[in-house]
N, C-alpha and C positions, 0 to 999 in steps of 0.2 A: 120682723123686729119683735123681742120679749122683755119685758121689764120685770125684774124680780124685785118687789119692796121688801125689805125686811127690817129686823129692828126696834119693834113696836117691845110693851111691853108695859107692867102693872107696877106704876112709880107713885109715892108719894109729893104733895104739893111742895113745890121749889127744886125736885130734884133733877136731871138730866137724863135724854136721851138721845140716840145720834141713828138716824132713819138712814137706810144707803138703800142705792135702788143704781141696782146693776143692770147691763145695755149686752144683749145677745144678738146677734144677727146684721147686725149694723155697726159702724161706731157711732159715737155721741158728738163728735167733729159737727159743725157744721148746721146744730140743732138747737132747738131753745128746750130746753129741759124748767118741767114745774112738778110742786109739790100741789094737791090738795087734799082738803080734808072734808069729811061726812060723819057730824053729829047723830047721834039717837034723832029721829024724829024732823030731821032738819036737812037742807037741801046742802049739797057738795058745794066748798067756798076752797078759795084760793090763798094761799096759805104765800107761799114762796114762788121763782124761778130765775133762774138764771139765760143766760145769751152766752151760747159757747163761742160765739165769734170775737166777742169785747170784753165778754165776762161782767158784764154787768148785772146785778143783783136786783131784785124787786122784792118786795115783802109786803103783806097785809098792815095795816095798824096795829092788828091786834097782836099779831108775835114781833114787828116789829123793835129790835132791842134784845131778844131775848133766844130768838132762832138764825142761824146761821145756814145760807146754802152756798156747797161749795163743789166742786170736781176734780176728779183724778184722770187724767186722760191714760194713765198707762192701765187703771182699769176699768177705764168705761164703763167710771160710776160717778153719780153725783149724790150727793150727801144733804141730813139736813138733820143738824145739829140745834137740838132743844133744851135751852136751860131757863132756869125757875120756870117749871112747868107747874101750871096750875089746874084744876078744877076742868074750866072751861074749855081746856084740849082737848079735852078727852073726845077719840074719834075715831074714826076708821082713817090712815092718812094713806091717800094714792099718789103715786110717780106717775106722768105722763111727757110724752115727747111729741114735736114738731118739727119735720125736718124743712130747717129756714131756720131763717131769722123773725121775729114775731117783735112788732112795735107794744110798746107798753100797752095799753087799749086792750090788742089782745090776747096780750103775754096771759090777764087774767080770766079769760075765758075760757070755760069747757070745750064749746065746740072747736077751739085753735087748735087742738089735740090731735092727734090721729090714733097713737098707740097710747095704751094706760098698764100699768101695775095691776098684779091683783088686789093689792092692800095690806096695808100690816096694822093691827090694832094698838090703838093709847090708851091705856085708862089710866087718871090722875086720883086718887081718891084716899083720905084720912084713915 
């Protein structure tokens, strides 16, 4: 399985951008697919994920409102769409998948993961 993140890119504060992170080797059927992300200096936190069985959504607090994840099953990608991006986004953000289904608990953990993106970089800045 390969995850390609792409997407990233040097946006000013409030503006959008839309992360896709496309599934080789596998399809994305069947999986719990998550976003997260890794500040300067700061440990990898969980950002987004979805449940491709229910499609059900999770999100942090913190982009809660403001990021959107979603999926394409005809291309075995899943999306994640950021608007009034701020300041504090700013990060390296990685795609990771689980093949299952993953209960909330540990939808948001690293180790739930099996496969990860290489990353694509945010920066938010005036």
């Amino acid at each position: 399985v390969q995850l390609q993140a792409s997407g990233g890119g040097s946006v000013q504060p409030g503006a959008s951008l839309k992360l896709s992170c496309a599934g080789s080797g596998r399809t994305l059927r069947a999986t719990t697919m998550g976003w997260f992300r890794q500040a300067p200096g700061k440990e990898r936190e969980f950002v987004a994920g979805i449940r491709w069985s229910d499609n059900n959504k999770f999100y942090s607090d913190s982009v809660k409102g403001r990021f959107t994840i979603s999926k394409d099953a005809t291309k075995n990608t899943v999306y994640l769409q950021m608007n009034s991006l701020e300041p504090e986004d700013t990060a390296v953000y990685y795609c990771a998948l689980h093949i299952g289904s993953l209960i909330l608990s540990s939808l948001k953990k690293e180790r739930s993961y099996e496969y990860w993106g290489q990353g694509t970089k945010v920066t938010v800045s005036s």
